[in-house]
C-alpha positions, 0 to 999 in steps of 0.5 A: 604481251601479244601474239608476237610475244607468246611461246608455241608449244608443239605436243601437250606430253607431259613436258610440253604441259609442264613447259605451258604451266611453268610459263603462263605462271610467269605471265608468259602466254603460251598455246599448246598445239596437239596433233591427237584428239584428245590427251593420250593414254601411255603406259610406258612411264608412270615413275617420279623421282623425288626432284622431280616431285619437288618440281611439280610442287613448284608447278603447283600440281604436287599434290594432286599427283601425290594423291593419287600416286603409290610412293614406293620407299624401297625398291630391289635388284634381284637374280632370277636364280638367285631371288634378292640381291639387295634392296635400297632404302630411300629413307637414305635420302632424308634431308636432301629432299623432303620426298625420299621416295619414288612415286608411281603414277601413269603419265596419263594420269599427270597431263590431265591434271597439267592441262587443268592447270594450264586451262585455269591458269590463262594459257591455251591447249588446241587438240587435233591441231598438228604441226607442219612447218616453221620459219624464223627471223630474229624476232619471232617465229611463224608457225604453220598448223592444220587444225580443225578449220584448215591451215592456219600460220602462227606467230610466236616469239618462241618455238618449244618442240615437245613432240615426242621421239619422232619430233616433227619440229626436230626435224623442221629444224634439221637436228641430227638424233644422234644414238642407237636403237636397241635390238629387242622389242620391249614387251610391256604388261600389267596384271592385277596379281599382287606381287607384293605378297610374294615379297616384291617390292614396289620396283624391282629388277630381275636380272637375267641373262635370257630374259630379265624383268622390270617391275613396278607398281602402278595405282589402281582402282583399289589396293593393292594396285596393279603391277606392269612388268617388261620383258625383252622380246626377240626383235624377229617375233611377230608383233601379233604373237608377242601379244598374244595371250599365250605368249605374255602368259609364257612370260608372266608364268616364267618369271613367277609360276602361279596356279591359273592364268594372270589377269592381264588387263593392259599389253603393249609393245614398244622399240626403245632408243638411246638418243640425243639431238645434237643441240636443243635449240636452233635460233628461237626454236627450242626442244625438250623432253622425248623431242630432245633426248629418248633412253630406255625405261631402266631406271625410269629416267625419261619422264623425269628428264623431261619435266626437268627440262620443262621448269629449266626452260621455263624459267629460262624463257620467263626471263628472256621474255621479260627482259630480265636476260638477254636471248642467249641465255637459252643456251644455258639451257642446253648446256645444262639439260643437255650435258646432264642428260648425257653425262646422266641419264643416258649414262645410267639407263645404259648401265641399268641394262647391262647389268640386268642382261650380262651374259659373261658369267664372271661379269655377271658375279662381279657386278652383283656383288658390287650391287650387293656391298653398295646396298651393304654401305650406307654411304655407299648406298647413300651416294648410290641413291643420290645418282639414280633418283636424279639428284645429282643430276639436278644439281649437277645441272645446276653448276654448268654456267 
């Protein structure tokens, strides 16, 4: 195969590295453009569902990240006033994967061990290399770059946008970004408290209607590790005062009161979307991960989703290429990735929110009590589980012809 043949992949995020690894594995060869210098260093996402864990083995990387991570085998959904409100066992899930836990790792410390993979396994990664534009025929893809020596046009058979939220190549291909931009701001901040002596599991939610809390633990550079916490943020809030050190010590104080101040090495601030494309691909140009669909962080579904587009498009490609499939295909792709994402993530992740910031006191019992007989039930926890570790949706993608 030549140049002609390759699969140009905009964006090394963890989907479009994971996208890069799953084809050179297939004896397709694949560039990865990057318009950053270097790989970047996100704090939002930093959880693993068992399937994903599942798929990153397939990939060949799951040790290495599992070596690093913290697995958290049960996680909480709590009230601020009212402290734990049940907590779930991914023990549950024993037999239906051999990971019945959720990892914890920083995606920036995942594309580093990606890109090596890539590196070693033939493919190629150019950095400061930014998209600009593109055109396509029926049989291939031309490409236009800037890079460090200037504008260059590429040739590919195939186009694979994984450009993040603000995709450039969704926006070459037109695509509406169909959804909504949630309100607040999403204050983000890590501390190197323990929590997990006060009782806190690896993860936890902290309901409240004013101001609920997002807890997870995060691998450090010893033990216990570090602990990130979100917080929703008044909109009308100057961005300079939320990250205050007065401002996040209110937060961190508010939700657990502590003698002292909280060592607080990491803050940021973030918006946060719910939004789909309106189709993942247009003729040869395909798009995944934060490019294709973006939701928020309860639950911890979009990293995941998007590795899950990358082995399914992966694959898909590998057989096209190969002349095993003919091109259509790839919208299987879509129809599967797509449909579940909505069906799924975006479903849940909605549901996950309104939950933790339900103001209507009678709504508000009722949903915790159902929370509370869920956990009670371990058939109805068992079920429970099998949707928010993303299970289901796997295999929900599975079925769709």
């Amino acid at each position: 195969m030549g140049q002609a043949d390759r699969v140009v992949v905009a964006g090394a995020g963890p989907t479009g590295l994971a996208t890069a690894l799953g084809l050179v594995r297939r004896g397709i060869p694949a560039l990865v453009v990057e318009a950053e210098a270097a790989l970047t260093v996100d704090l939002r996402a930093g959880t693993y569902h068992p399937p994903t864990v599942e798929m990153l083995d397939g990939l060949g990387v799951g040790d290495k990240l599992r070596a690093i991570g913290i697995p958290v085998p049960q996680w909480q959904i709590r009230d601020r006033r009212l402290g734990v409100v049940a907590q779930f066992d991914l023990g549950l899930l024993k037999g239906e994967t051999p990971y019945p836990f959720r990892l914890h790792c920083e995606q920036h410390k995942l594309t580093p061990i990606l890109l090596e993979a890539v590196l070693a396994a033939g493919g190629e990664v150019r950095f400061s290399t930014r998209f600009e534009s593109m055109t396509q025929d029926d049989d291939g893809v031309g490409i236009e770059v800037v890079g460090p020596h200037g504008r260059e046009r590429l040739q590919a058979a195939f186009l694979v946008g994984a450009d993040g939220g603000r995709s450039q190549v969704r926006k070459a291909i037109d695509m509406a970004f169909e959804g909504f931009t949630w309100p607040e701001i999403f204050l983000v901040a890590s501390t190197t408290e323990d929590l997990g002596r006060h009782g806190y599991t690896g993860n936890a939610y902290i309901a409240d209607p004013v101001e609920w809390v997002a807890i997870f633990i995060m691998p450090h550079l010893g033990p216990p590790g570090i602990w990130r916490m979100a917080f929703p943020v008044d909109a009308s809030v100057p961005e300079d005062t939320i990250l205050s050190a007065e401002f996040v010590e209110a937060r961190l104080q508010g939700f657990h009161p502590k003698p002292g101040t909280f060592d607080v090495p990491y803050k940021s601030i973030y918006r946060v979307h719910q939004r789909v494309a309106a189709d993942f691909r247009r003729g040869r140009v395909l798009l995944a991960g934060d490019a294709a669909h973006i939701n928020n962080p309860l639950g911890g579904m979009g990293l995941n989703s998007g590795i899950h587009d990358a082995v399914n498009l992966a694959d898909k490609l590998g057989q096209v290429l190969r002349g095993e499939a003919p091109i259509a295909l790839l919208d299987r792709y879509v129809r599967q990735r797509r449909q579940t994402n909505i069906e799924h993530v975006q479903a849940q992740s909605i549901r996950n929110k309104q939950m933790l910031e339900e103001r209507d006191p009678a709504v508000r019992s009722q949903r915790l009590d159902e929370v509370r007989r869920t956990a009670a039930d371990p058939v109805a926890a068992k079920k429970f589980l099998m949707r928010t570790s993303m299970i289901d949706s796997v295999r929900r993608a599975a079925t769709i012809e």
